[in-house]
C-alpha positions in Angstrom: 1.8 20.2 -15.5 5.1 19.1 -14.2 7.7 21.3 -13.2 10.3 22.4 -15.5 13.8 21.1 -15.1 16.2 23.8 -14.4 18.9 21.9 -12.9 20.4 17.8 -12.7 19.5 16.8 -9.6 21.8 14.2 -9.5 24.8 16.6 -9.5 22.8 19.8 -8.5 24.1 21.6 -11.1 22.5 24.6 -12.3 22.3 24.6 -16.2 22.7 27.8 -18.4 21.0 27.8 -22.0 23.7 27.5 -24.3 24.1 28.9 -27.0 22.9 26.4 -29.5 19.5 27.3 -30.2 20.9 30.2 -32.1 24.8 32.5 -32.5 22.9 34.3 -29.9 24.9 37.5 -30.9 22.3 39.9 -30.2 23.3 41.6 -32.9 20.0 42.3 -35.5 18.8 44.9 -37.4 15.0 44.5 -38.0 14.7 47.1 -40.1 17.0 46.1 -42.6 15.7 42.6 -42.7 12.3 44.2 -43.5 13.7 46.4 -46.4 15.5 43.7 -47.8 12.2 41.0 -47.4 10.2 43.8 -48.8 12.1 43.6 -51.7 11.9 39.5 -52.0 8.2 38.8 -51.1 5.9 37.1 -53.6 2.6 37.9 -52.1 -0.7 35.3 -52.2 -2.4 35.7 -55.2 -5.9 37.5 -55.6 -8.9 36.1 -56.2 -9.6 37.6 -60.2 -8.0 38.2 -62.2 -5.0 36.7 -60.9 -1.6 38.2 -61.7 1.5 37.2 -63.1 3.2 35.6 -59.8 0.5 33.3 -59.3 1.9 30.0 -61.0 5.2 31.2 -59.2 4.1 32.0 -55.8 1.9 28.7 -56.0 4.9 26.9 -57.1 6.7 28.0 -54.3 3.8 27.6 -51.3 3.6 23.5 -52.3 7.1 23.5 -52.4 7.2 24.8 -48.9 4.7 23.1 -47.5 6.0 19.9 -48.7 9.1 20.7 -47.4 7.5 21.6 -43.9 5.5 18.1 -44.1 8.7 15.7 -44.4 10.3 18.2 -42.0 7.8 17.3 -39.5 7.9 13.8 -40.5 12.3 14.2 -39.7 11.6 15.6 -36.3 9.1 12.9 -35.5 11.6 10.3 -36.1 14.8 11.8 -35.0 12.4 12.4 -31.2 11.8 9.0 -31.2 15.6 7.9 -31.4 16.0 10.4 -28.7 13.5 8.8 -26.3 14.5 5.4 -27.4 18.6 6.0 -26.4 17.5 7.1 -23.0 18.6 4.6 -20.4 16.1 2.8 -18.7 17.4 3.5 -15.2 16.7 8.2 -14.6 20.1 7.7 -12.3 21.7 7.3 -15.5 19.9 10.3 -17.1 22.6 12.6 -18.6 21.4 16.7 -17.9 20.4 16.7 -21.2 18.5 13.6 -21.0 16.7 14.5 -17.8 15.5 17.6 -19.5 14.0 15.3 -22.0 12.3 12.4 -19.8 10.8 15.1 -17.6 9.1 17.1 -20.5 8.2 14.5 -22.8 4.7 15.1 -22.6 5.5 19.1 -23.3 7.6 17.8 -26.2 5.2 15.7 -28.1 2.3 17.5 -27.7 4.5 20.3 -29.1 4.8 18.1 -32.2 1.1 17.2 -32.5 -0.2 20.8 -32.5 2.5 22.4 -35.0 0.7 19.4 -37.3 -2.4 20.4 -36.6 -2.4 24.3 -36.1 -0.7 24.6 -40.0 -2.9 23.0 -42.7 -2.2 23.3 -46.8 -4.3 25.4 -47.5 -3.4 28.0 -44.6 0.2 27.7 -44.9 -0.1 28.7 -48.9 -1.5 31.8 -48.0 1.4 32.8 -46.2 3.8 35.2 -48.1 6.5 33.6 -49.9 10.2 34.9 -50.5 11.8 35.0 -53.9 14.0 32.1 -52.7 11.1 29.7 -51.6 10.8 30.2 -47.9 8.1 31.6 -46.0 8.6 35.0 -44.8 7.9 34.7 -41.2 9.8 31.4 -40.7 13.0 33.1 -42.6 12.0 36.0 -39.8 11.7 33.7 -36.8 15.1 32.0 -37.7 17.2 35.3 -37.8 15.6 36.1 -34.3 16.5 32.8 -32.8 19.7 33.3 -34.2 20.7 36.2 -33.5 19.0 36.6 -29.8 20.6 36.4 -26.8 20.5 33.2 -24.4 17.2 33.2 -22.9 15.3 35.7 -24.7 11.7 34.9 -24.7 8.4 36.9 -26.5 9.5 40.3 -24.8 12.5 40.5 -26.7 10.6 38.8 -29.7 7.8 41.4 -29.6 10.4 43.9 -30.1 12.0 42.5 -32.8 8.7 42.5 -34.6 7.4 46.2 -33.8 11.1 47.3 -35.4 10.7 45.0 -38.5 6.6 46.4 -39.2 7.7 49.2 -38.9 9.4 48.7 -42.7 7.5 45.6 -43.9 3.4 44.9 -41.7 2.8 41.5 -41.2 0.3 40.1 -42.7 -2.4 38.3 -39.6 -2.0 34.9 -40.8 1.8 35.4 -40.0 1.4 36.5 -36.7 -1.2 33.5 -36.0 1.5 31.1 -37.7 4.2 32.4 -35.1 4.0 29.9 -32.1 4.0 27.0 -35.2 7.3 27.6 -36.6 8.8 28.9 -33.2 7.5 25.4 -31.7 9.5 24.1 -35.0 12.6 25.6 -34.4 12.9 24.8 -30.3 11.7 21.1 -31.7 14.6 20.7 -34.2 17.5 22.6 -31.5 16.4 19.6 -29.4 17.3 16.6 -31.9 20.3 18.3 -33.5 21.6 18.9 -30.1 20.3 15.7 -28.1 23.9 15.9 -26.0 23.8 20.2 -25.1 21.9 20.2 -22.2 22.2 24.2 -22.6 20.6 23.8 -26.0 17.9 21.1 -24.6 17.4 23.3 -21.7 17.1 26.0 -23.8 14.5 25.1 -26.1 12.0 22.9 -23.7 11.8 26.6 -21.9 10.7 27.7 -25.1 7.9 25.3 -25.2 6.6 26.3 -22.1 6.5 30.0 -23.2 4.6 29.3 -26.2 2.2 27.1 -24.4 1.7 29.2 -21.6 1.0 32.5 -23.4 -1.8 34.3 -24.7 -1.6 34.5 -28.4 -4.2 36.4 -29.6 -3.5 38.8 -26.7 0.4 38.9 -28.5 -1.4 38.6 -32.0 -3.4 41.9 -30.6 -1.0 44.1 -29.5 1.9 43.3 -32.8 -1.2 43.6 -35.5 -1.3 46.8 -37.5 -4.7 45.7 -39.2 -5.7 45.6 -35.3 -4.1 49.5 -34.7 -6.3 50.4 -37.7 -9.1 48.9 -37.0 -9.0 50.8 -33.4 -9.4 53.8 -35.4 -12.9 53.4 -35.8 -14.9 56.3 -36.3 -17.9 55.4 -34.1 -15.3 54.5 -31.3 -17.1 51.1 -31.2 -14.5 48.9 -32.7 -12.4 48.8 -28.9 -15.5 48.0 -26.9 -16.4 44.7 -28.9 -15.7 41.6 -27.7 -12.7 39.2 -28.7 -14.6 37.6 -30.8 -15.9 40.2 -32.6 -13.1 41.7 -33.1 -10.8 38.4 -34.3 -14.2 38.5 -37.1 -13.6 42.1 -37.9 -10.0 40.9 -38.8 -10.9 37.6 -41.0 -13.0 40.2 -42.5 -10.2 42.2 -43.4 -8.1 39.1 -44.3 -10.9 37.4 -46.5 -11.3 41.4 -48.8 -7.4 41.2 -49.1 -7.0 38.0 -50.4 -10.0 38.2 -53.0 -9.0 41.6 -54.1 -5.3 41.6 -54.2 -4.4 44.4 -52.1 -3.2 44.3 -49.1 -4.9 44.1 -45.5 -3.6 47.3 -44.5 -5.5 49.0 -48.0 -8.9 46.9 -46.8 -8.8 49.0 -43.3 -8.6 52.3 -44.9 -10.8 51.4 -47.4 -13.1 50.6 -44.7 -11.9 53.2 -42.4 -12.9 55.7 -44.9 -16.2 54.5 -45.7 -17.0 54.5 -42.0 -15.6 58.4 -41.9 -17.7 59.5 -44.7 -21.3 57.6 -43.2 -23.7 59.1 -40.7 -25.0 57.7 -37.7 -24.4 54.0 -36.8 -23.1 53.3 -40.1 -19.8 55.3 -38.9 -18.8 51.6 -36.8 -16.2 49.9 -39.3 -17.7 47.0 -38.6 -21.0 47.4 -40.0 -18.3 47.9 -43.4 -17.1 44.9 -42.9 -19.3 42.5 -41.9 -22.8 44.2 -41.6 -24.8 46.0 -44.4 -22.1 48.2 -45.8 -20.1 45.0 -46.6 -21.5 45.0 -50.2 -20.4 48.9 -51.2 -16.8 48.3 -49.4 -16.4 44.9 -51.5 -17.7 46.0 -54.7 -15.6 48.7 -54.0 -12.2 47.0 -53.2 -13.3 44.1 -56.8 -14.0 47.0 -58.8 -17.0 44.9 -59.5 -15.2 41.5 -59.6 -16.3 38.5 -61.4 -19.4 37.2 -62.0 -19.0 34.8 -58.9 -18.5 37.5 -56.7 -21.4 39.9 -58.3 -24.1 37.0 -58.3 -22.9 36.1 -54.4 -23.7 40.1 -53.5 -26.6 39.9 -55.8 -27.8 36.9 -53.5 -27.2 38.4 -50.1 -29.4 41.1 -51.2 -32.5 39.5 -52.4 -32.0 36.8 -49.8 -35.4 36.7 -49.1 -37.3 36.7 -52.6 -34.4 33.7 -53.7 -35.6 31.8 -50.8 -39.6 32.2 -51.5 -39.0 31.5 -55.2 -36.5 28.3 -54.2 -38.9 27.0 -52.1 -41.9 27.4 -54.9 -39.5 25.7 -57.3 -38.8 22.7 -54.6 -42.7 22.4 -53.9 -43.0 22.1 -58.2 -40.5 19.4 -58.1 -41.7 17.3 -55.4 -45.4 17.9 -56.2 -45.0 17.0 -60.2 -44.6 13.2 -60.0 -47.8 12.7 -58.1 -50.1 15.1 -60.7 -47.8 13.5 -63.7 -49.1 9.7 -61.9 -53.1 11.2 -61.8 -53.1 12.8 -65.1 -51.8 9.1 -66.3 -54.3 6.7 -64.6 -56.8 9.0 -65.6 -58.3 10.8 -63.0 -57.7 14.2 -63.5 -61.5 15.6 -62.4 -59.4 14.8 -58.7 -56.5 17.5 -59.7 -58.4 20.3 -57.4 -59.1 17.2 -53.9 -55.1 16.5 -54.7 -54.0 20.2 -54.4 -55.7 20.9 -51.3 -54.7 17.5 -50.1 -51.4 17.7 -50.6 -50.5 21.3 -50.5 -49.5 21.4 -46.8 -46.9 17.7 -46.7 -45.6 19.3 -50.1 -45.1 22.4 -48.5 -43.3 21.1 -45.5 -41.2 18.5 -47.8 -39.7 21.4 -49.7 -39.2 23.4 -46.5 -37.4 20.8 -45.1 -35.2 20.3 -48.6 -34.6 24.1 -48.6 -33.6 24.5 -45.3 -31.3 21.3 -45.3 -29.8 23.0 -48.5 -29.5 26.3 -47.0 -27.4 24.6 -44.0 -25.2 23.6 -46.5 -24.3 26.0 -48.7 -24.3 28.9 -46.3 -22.4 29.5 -43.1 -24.8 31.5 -40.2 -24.0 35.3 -40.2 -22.1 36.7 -37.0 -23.4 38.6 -34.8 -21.2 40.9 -33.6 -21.4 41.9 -29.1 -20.2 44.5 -27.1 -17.8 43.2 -24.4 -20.2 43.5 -21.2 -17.7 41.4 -18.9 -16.9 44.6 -17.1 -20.5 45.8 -16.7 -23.0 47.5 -19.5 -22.0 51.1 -20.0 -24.3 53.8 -19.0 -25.3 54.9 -22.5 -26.1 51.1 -23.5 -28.7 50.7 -20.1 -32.1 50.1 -20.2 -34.9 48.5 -18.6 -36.4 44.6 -19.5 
């Protein structure tokens, strides 16, 4: 990674960020934003039944998203002037222009991700203000705004804290963060090509977003996360990342299919963990392992019949498979009994059974399974984070 510019070196200049990536007032009052969102926000729709809002709040995610897309598609090409207008010979480089040529990879790898990392169907499930924006890019442009020059994720992290504190973020927000901050340092630097304050400005920016940890920031701002820490077996903070970031899609996944919101999917599960005995008090195993069924059936009062005949399946998993592979066999072994019966050798029914009952057996193993690997994803299983040795309680001998 190069360095990043910080000064012209042709007049040794130090540069100050400016104040066009935002008013930079430093005057915001995050609670009052979050009141007054509160009061605006068209959540995702449920699962079933759906409510009211849906053709609304649908109405308004495509909108947005389109809207995002040709934005995308503007910042592309007005980057492209940019690079084209810069002279040929870097003694001619303006400060703002040298800020440019040496971050260019920084700046267009910038652009690839935020059109990778936000997808349609992801960006509809974020929550949607009465007036059609997104509520964490309306968020993330009152920060930038309003922050002073050279505030980075410290002073960003703050911001946030106040604002849950009225209105919790939903975890898809938080994950969508770096995307639309990457936006918004992207479009200071092509509405301000010529303020090398501005220029300077954002490309620092990019390197904070690209340098940090994300799920660590993702972590520490989640309430769902500060819940979920409240696990009754004690459990949940020992897990791995990757457990853990699965514990929280759980949580996302109930919320969306039920309609209520993530922070009413942890207590739910909370409680049910409070109320069980043994190693059934872990949250996870209410989320993700065998308690999964009660808390859902719980949180759907029931649900559809989608939803009952997918429980329905994960319990009997094992009978559905025997009698799906009994049904395969039948199919696969019919043709070549319908062929003898019709050439008239049917005395050789009992030679073609024994014959063919082990190739018919494996054919429709192989059919099952292949249909299996499609239809359903592998379970998780969820680890212990062991990168700082295996506790004493958890030793034993192999």
């Amino acid at each position: 990674m190069s360095e990043v510019r910080s000064h012209d070196e042709a007049t040794g200049d130090r540069v100050s960020p400016s104040t066009a990536f935002g008013r930079r007032s430093g005057d915001f009052d995050a609670r009052g934003l979050a009141k007054a969102h509160s009061e605006q926000t068209l959540q995702p729709p449920a699962g079933a039944p759906r409510p009211r809002s849906w053709s609304r709040f649908r109405a308004l995610a495509s909108r947005d998203h389109a809207r995002f897309r040709n934005l995308l598609a503007d910042l592309r090409t007005a980057l492209e002037r940019c690079y084209e207008s810069l002279p040929s010979d870097q003694r001619g480089l303006s400060g703002a222009q040298r800020w440019l040529y040496d971050n260019d990879y920084l700046v267009w790898q910038a652009l690839r991700m935020t059109q990778r990392d936000l997808p349609p169907g992801f960006h509809r499930r974020l929550p949607q203000l009465t007036s059609g924006e997104t509520r964490i890019v309306a968020l993330t442009g009152v920060f930038l705004a309003a922050s002073p020059a050279g505030a980075r994720l410290p002073a960003l992290s703050r911001f946030l804290t106040e604002y849950q504190k009225v209105t919790p973020l939903d975890l898809a927000e938080l994950w969508a963060l770096p995307t639309f901050l990457r936006v918004a340092a992207l479009g200071s630097i092509v509405n301000d090509p010529d303020d090398e304050g501005a220029v300077a400005d954002a490309v620092l920016w990019l390197h904070t977003i690209e340098q940090h940890d994300w799920g660590e920031l993702v972590e520490g701002l989640s309430v769902v996360e500060r819940l979920l820490a409240q696990d009754p077996a004690g459990h949940y903070r020992r897990m791995d990342d990757a457990t853990r970031d699965q514990y929280r899609k759980a949580v996302e996944r109930l919320a969306r299919r039920s309609g209520r919101s993530q922070l009413e999917v942890c207590e739910a599960a909370l409680a049910a963990a409070g109320a069980a005995g043994g190693p059934d008090r872990h949250v996870g195993i209410h989320l993700l392992g065998v308690g999964s069924h009660a808390l859902e059936r719980r949180l759907l009062s029931g649900g559809g019949i989608g939803a009952r005949l997918a429980r329905f399946a994960r319990r009997q998993a094992g009978a559905l498979y025997l009698l799906l592979m009994i049904a395969v066999a039948v199919v696969v072994a019919a043709p070549i009994f319908v062929y003898a019966a019709a050439v008239g050798v049917r005395w050789l029914a009992p030679l073609v059974i024994l014959a063919l009952a082990a190739p018919v057996w494996l054919a429709a193993e192989a059919l099952v399974h292949r249909l299996i690997a499609v239809l359903a994803s592998p379970r998780f299983l969820p680890k212990l984070d062991l990168s700082r040795g295996v506790p004493v309680e958890s030793r034993t001998m192999v």
